[in-house]
N, C-alpha and C positions, 0 to 999 in steps of 0.2 A: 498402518494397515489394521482392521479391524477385523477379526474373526467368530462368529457369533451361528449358534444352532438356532434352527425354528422349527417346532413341530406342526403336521396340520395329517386329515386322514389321507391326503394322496402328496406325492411329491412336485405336482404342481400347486396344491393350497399352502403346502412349505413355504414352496418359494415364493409362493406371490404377496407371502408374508411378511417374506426378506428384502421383497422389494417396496413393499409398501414402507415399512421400518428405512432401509436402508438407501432406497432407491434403484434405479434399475442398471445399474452397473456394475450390481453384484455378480461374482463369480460361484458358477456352484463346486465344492472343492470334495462333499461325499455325501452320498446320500445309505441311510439305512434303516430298516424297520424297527420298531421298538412297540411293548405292550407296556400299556399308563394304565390308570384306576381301576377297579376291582377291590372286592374286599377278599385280602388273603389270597389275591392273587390269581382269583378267578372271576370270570367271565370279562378278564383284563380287553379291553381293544385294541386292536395294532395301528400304530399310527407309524408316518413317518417322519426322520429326523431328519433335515437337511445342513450341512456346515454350508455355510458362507463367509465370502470374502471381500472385503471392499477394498480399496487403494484410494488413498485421498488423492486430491486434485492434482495440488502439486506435486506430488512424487510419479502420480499416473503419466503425467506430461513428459517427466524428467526420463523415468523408466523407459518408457515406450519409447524415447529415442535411444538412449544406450544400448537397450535390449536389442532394439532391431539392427543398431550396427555392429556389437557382438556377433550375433548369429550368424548378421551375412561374414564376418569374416572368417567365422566359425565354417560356414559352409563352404568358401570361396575355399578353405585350404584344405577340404573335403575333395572337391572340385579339382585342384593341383596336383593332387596325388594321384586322384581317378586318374586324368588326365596322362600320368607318370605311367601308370598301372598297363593304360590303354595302349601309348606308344612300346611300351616295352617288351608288355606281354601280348599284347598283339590280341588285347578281346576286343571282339565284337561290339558295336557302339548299337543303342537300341536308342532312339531319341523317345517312344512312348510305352514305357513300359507299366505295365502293371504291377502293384504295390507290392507283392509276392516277388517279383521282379527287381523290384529294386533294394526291396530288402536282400533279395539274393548277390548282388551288383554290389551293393552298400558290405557285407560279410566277405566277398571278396576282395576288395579294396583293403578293407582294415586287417585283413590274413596277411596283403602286399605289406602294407606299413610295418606290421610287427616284422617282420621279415628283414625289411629293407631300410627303412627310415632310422633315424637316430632316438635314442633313449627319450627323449625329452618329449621331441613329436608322440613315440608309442604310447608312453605314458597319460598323458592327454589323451588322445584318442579310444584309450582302451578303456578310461574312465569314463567318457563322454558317450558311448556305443551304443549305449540302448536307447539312452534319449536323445544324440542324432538319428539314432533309426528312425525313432516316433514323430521328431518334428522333419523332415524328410520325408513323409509319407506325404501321398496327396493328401490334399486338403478339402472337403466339400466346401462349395461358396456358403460365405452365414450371412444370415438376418444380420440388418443393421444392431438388433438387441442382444445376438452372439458375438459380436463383435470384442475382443479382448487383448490386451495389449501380450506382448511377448512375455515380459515379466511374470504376469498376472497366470499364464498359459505354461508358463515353467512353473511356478509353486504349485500349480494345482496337480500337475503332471509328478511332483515331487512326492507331495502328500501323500497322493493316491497310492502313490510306490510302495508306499510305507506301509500304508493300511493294505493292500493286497502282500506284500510281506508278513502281514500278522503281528506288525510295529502294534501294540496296542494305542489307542486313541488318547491316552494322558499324555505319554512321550510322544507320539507325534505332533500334538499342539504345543507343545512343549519345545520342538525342534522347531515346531513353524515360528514359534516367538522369537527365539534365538536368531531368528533370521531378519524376522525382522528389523530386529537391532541395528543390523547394519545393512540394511535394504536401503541404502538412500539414495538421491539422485543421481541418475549416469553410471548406477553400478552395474558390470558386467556378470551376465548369467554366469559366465565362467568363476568368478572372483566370490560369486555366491554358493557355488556349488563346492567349491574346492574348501572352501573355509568349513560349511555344515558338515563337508567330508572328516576335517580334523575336528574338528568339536564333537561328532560322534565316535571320531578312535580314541579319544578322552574321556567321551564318557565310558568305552567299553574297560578303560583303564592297561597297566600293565599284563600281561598274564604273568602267573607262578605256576614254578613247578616243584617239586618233591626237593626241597631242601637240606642240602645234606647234614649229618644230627655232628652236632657238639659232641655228643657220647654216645656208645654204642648201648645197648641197639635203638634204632627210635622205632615206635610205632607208626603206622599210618591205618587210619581205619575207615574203611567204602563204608557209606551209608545209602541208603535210597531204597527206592518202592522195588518190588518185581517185575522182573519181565523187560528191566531196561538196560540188561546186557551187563550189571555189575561184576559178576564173577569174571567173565569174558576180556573186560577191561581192565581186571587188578591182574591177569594174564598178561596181558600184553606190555604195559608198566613192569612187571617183574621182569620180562622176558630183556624187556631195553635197558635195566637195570643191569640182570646179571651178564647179558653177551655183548652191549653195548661200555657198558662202564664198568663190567668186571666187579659189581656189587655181591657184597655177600648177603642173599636176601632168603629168609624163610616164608613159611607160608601159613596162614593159620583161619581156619574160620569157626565162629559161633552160630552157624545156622544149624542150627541141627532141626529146622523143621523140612528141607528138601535134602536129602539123600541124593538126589543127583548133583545138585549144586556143588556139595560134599565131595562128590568124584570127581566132579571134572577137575574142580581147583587141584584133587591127587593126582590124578593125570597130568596134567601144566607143572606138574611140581615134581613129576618123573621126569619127564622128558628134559627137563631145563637140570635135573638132579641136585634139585632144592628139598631142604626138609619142609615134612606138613605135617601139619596137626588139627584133630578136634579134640576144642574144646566143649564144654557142659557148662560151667559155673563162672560166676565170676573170678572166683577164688583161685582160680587156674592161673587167670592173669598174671602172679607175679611169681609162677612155676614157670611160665613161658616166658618170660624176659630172664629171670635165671637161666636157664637150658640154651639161650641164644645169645647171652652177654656178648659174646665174640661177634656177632655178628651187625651189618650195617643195619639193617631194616630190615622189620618185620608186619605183613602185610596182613591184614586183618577183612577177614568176607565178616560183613554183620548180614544178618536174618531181615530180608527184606516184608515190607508188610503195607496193608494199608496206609495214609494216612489218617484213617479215621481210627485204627486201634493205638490209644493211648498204651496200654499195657506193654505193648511191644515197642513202643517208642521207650519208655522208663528202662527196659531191660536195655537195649540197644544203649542208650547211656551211660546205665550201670558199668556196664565193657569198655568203655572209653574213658570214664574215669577212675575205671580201678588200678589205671597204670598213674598216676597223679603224684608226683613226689618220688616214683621210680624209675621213669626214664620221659623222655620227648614223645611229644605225642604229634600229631597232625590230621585233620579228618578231611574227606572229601566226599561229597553230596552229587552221587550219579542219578544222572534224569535222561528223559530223553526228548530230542530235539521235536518228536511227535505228537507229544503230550498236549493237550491245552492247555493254554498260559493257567485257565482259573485254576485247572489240576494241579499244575505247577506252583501255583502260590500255595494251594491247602498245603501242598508238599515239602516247600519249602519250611512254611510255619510249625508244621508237627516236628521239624528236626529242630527247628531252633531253639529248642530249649535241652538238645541234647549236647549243645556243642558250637565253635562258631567253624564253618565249614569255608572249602574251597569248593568251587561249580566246574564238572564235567558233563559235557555232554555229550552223547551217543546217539549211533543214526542218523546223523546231518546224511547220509546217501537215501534215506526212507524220505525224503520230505525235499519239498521245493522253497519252501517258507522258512528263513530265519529269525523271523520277530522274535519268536521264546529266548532267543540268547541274549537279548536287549534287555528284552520288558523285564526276564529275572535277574539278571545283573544288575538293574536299576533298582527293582523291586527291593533284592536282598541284600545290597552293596556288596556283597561276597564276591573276591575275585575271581578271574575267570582262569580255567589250569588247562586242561586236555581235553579234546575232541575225536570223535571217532567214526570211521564213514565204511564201518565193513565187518565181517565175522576173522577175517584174516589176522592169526599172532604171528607176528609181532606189528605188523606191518600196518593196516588199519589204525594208528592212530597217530596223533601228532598235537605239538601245542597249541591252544587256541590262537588264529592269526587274524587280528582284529581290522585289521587292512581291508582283508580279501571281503570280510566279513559284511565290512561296511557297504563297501562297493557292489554287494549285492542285495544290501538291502536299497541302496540310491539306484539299484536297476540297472548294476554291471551283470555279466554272465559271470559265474562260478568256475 
């Protein structure tokens, strides 16, 4: 398969570029605007960028019969179940329904199967749900030059998935190659989906969580910008700590530029009847692992700030290596799942020089789009630890589940 951009000023001078280059059997797989030339970046022109896709001869041929007897069988046991569904439960049969319609038909059916059908059928089906929805929809009749094989009409459906996820566009060509690989003849859409499904829970890797310390006390210290819920989150961690696993955890922060931040961690640290502390200085540091020797962990709020203020990146370091040779340390780098990626990367970069971090994320309930948990995973190779989808302690959070994850980024439901 061959996948190649073309720029032109409208997204038909794109493509007729693609076709000219490629021939006319290209697939368009994304189309989006971009500003070129200019000096310094003004009076730049927008042009467009088109991805295209080609599929050689003989795979085209090969594909497009496997593809189309996958699906039907794919459909046919769509169809058997309905069918189940119909006798059973006694719905009403609509032979013309409207797409609206059948997507509603289709959501029913697959509520029956989880219901009733055995593990192995749910499983499949629950993966497969959103894009049987989509190739289940009518179809308008196409031009002889819309014309596309089954294959060719899944990756492009695929991609898209990704890119409307906020997959950024290096990892998703990136995934599309992978696929390539073992795109050969007579392979089943099934057989390709399932595979790309595990080679992205691969790449999301293992998650980690709060390691319990060799010696008492270990440190653990939240890092990240403002505003992305850090206090709220080393809350809800301490809380499953201490009533969960009966840890003996204190509480400690270095912000002393919000005064609220400050109170609430005191608050969280009444109610749970943990000790708290502010600190001022570095120096404090190794007064604060003395006074908590006895204890399992102790939870550290850093001073959240820009990315772009260096100074407060150097202090925030200062703090996490002043326990160095005194007890275990561990740091965790809180974002939020809202962020844009490019925010995301400055963000990530300004801490990496304070430390090598673990990734949490917060607000996956603020947002419909997963890309960010990909593209910075990938980005920072930093593992992936805790997730959080609420204001609620203790309960709002849980381990990152890379599963679930995936499947909504290939265009499962959440």
């Amino acid at each position: 398969m061959i996948i190649k951009k073309f720029l032109g000023k409208s997204e038909e001078e794109a493509l007729k570029a693609a076709k000219k280059e490629l021939g006319e059997d290209v697939v368009l797989m994304n189309v989006k605007h971009v500003k070129k030339g200019g000096i310094f970046g003004i009076f730049q022109k927008q042009m467009t960028e088109v991805t295209v896709a080609l599929e050689e001869e003989s795979e085209r041929k090969a594909n497009a019969a496997a593809s189309e007897a996958a699906m039907k069988e794919a459909v046919s046991e769509i169809a058997q179940v309905a069918a189940k569904v119909t006798t059973s439960d006694k719905y009403e049969v609509q032979p013309k329904q409207e797409p609206s319609g059948q997507r509603n038909r289709l959501s029913e059916t697959l509520a029956y199967i989880e219901r009733k059908e055995n593990n192995a059928i749910q499983e499949k089906l629950d993966s497969l749900q959103t894009l049987l929805e989509q190739k289940l929809q009518p179809q308008e009749e196409k031009t002889p030059s819309e014309e596309e094989t089954e294959m060719m009409m899944f990756l492009k459906l695929l991609y898209n998935t990704m890119i409307d996820n906020e997959v950024d566009e290096i990892y998703a060509n990136q995934i599309m190659e992978e696929i390539d690989k073992i795109n050969k003849p007579n392979t089943p859409v099934d057989f390709i989906l399932s595979t790309i499904y595990q080679k992205m829970i691969l790449k999301f890797g293992k998650p980690v969580e709060i390691a319990p310390a060799e010696s008492n006390p270990k440190f653990i210290f939240f890092i990240g910008p403002t505003g992305v819920g850090k206090t709220t989150t080393i809350a809800k961690i301490a809380s499953r700590f201490c009533l969960g696993e009966k840890k003996r955890i204190a509480l400690v922060t270095c912000d002393t530029y919000r005064i609220a931040a400050a109170e609430q961690l005191r608050t969280y640290a009444n109610i749970l009847d943990i000790p708290f502390k502010i600190i001022y200085a570095v120096e404090e540091m190794k007064e604060v692992a003395a006074q908590f020797r006895e204890y399992d962990y102790i939870f550290v709020d850093t001073a959240g700030h820009s990315y772009q203020n260096k100074e407060q990146v150097e202090v925030v370091k200062n703090f996490i290596h002043s326990v160095d040779g005194i007890a275990e340390a561990e740091t965790y780098l809180v974002v939020s799942a809202t962020t844009k990626y490019k925010d995301l990367k400055r963000i990530a970069d300004s801490y990496k020089s304070a430390a090598e971090y673990k990734l949490i994320f917060t607000k996956l309930d603020e947002t419909t789009t997963l890309g960010s948990l990909l593209n910075l995973r990938l980005y920072t190779n930093a593992p992936m630890s805790y997730v959080t989808c609420g204001q609620n302690v203790p309960d709002d959070i849980e381990m990152f589940n890379p599963q679930k994850t995936v499947k909504h980024l290939l265009g499962g439901k959440r």
